[in-house]
Chimera marker file (.cmm) of the C-alpha trace (Angstrom):
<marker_set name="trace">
<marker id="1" x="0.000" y="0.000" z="0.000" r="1" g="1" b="0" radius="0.5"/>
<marker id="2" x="0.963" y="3.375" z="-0.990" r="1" g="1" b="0" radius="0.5"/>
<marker id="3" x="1.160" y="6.221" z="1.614" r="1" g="1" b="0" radius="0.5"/>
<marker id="4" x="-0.526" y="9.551" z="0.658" r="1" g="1" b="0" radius="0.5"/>
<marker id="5" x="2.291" y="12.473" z="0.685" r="1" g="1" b="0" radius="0.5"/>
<marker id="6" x="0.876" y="13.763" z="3.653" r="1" g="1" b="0" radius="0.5"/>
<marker id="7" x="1.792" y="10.858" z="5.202" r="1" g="1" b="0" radius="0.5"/>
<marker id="8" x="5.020" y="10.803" z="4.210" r="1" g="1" b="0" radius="0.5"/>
<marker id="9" x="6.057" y="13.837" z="5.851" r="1" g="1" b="0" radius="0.5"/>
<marker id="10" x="4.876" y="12.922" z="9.504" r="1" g="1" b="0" radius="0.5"/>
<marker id="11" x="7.587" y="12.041" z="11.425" r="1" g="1" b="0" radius="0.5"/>
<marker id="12" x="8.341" y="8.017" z="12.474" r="1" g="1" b="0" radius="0.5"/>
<marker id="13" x="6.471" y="6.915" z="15.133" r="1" g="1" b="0" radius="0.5"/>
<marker id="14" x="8.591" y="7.227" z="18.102" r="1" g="1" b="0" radius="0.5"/>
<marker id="15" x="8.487" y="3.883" z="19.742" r="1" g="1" b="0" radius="0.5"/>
<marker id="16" x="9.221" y="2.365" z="16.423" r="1" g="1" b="0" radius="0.5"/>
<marker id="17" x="12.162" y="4.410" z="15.744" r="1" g="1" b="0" radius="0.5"/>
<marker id="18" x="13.166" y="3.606" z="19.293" r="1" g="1" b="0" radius="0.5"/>
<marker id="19" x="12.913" y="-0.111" z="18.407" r="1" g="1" b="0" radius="0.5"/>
<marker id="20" x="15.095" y="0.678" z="15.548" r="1" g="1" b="0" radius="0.5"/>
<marker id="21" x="18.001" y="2.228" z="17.491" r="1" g="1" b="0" radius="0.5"/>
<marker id="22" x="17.217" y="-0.667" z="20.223" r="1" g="1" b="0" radius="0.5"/>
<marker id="23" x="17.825" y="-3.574" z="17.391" r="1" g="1" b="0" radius="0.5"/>
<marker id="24" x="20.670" y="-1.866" z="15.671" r="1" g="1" b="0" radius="0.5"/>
<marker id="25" x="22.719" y="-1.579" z="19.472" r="1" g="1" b="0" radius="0.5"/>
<marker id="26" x="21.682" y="-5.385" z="19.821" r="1" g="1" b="0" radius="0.5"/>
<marker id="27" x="23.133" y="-6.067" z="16.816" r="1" g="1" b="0" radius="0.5"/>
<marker id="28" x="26.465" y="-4.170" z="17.592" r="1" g="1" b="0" radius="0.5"/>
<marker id="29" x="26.999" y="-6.237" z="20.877" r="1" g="1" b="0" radius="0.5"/>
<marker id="30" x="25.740" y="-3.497" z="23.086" r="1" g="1" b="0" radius="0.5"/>
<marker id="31" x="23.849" y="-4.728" z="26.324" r="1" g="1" b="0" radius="0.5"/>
<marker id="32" x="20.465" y="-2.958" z="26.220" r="1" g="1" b="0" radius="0.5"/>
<marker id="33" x="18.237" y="-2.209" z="28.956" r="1" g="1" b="0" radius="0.5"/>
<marker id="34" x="14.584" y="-1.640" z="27.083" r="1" g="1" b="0" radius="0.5"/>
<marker id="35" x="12.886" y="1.356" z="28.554" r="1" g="1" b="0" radius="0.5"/>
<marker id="36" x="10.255" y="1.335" z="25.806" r="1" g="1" b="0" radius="0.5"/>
<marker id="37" x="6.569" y="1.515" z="25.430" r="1" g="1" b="0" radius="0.5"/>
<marker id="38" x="6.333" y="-0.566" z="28.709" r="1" g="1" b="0" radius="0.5"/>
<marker id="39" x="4.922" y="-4.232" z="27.611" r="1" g="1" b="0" radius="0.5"/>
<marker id="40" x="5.042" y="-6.137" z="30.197" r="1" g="1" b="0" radius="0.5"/>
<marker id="41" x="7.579" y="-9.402" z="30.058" r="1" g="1" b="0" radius="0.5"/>
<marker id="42" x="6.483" y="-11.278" z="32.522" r="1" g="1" b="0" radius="0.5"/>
<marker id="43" x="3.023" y="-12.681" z="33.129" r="1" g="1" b="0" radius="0.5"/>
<marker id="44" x="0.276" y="-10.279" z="35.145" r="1" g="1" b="0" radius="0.5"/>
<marker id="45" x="0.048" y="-11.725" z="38.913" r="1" g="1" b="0" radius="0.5"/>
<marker id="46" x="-2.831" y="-14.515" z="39.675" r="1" g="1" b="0" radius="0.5"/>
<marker id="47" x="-4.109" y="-12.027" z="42.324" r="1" g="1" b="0" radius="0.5"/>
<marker id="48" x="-4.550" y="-9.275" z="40.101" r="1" g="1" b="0" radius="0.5"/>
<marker id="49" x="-6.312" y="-10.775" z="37.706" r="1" g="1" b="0" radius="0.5"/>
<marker id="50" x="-8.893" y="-12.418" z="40.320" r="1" g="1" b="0" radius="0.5"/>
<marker id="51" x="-9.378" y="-8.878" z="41.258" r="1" g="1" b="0" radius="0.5"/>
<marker id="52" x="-9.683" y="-7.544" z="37.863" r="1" g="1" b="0" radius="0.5"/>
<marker id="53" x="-12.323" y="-10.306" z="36.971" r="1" g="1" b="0" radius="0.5"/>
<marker id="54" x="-14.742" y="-9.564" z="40.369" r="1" g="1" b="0" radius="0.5"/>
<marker id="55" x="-14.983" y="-5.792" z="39.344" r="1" g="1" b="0" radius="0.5"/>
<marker id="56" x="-15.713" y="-6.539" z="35.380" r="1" g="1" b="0" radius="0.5"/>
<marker id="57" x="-18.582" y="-8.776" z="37.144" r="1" g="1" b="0" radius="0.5"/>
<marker id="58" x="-20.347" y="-5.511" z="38.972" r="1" g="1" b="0" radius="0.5"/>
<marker id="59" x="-22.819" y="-3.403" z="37.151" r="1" g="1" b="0" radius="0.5"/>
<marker id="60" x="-21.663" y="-0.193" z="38.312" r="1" g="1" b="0" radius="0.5"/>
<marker id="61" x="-18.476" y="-0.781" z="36.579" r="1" g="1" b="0" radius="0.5"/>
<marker id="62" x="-19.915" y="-0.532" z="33.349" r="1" g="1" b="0" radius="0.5"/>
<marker id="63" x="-21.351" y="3.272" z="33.508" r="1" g="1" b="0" radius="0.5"/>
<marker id="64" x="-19.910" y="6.027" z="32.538" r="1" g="1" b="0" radius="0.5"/>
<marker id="65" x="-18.708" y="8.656" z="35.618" r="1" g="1" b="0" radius="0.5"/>
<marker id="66" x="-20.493" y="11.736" z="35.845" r="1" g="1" b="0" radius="0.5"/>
<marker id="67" x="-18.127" y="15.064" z="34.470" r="1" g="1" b="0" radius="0.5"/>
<marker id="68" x="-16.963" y="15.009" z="37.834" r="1" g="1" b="0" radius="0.5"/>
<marker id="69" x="-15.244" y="11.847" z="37.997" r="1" g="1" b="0" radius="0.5"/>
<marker id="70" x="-16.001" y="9.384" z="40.488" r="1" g="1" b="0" radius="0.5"/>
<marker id="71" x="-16.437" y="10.339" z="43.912" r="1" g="1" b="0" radius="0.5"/>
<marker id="72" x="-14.276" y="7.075" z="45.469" r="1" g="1" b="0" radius="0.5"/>
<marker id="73" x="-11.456" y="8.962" z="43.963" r="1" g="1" b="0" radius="0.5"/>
<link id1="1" id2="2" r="1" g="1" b="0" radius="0.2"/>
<link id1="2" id2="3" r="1" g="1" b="0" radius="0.2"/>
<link id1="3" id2="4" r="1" g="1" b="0" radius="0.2"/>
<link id1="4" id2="5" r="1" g="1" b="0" radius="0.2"/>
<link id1="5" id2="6" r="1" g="1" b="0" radius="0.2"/>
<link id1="6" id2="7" r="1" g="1" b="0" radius="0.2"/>
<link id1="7" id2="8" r="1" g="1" b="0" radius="0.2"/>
<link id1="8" id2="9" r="1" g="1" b="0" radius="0.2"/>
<link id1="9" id2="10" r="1" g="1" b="0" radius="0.2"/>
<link id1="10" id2="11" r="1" g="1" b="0" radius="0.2"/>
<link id1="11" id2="12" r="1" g="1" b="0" radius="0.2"/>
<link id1="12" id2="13" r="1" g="1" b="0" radius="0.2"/>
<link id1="13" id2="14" r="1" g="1" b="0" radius="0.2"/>
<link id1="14" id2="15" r="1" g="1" b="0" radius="0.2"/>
<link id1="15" id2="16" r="1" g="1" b="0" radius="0.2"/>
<link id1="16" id2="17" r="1" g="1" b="0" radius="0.2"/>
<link id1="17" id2="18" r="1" g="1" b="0" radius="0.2"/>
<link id1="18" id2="19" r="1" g="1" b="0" radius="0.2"/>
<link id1="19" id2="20" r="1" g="1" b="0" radius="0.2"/>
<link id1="20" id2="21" r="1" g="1" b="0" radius="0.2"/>
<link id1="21" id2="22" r="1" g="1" b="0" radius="0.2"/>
<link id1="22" id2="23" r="1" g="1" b="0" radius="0.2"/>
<link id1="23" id2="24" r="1" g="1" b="0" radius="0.2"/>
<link id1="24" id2="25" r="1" g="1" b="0" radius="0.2"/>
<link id1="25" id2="26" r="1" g="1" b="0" radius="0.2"/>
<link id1="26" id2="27" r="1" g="1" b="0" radius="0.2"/>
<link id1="27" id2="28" r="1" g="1" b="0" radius="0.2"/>
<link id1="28" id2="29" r="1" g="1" b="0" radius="0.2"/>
<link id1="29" id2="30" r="1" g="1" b="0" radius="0.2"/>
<link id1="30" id2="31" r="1" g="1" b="0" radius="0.2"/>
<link id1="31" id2="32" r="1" g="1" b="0" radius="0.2"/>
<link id1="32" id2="33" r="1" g="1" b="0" radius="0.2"/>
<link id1="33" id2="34" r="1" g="1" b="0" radius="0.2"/>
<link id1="34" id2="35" r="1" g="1" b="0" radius="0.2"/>
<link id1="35" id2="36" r="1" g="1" b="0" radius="0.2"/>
<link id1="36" id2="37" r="1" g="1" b="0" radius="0.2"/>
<link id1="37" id2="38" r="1" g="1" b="0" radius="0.2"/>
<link id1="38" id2="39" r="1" g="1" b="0" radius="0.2"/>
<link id1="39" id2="40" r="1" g="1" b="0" radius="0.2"/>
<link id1="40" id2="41" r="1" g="1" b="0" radius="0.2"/>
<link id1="41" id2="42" r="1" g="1" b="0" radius="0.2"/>
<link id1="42" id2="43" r="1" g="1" b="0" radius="0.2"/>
<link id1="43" id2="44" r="1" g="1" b="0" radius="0.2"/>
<link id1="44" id2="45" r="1" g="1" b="0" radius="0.2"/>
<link id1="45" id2="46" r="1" g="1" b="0" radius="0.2"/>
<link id1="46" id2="47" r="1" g="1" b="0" radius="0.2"/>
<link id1="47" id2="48" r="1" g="1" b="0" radius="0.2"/>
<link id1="48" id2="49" r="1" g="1" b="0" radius="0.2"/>
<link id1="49" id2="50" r="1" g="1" b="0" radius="0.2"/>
<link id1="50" id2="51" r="1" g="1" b="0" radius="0.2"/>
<link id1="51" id2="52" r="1" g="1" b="0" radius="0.2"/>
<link id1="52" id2="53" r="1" g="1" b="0" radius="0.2"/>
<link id1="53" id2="54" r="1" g="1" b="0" radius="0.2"/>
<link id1="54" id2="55" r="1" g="1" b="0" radius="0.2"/>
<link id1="55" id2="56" r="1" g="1" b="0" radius="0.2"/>
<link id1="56" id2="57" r="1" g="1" b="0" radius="0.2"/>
<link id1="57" id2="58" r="1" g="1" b="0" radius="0.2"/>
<link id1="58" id2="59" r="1" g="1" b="0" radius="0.2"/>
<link id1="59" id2="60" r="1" g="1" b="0" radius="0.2"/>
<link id1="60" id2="61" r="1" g="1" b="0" radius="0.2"/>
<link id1="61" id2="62" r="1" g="1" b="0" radius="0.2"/>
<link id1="62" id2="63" r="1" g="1" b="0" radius="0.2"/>
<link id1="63" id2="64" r="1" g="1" b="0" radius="0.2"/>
<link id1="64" id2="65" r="1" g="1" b="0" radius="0.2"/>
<link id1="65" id2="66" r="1" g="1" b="0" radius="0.2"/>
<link id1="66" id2="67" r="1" g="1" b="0" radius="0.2"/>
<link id1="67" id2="68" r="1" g="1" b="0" radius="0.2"/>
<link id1="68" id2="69" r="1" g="1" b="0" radius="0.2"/>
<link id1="69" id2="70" r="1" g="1" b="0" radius="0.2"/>
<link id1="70" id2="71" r="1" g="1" b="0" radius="0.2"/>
<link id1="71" id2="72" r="1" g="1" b="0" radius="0.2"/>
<link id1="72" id2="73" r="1" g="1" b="0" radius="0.2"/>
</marker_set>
């Protein structure tokens, strides 16, 4: 596919250029620490996602807040 011209002139995404200059160290020998976008390596803890699942199963999750925000906060 064929990017418009407009297109062409934005600048590279930044995480991808990152990724770029992450791969080409790697590839020099270099010993990189990744302080990317953030994606998680490891897996998200049991407890966390027990936690997660009981508040997807409430109703008052699903609703929008008011302009205020919620009040717990």
């Amino acid at each position: 596919m064929e990017l418009s011209e407009r297109l062409k002139k934005r600048p590279p995404y930044l995480f991808v250029e990152l990724d770029r200059l992450k791969n080409e160290k790697i590839k020099q020998g270099a010993e990189v620490i990744d302080l990317g976008i953030g994606d998680p390596d490891i897996p998200t803890p049991f407890e966390i996602i027990e936690v997660a699942k009981k508040a997807l199963e409430k109703a008052s999750n699903h609703r929008y807040p008011s302009n205020l925000g919620s009040l717990f906060f």
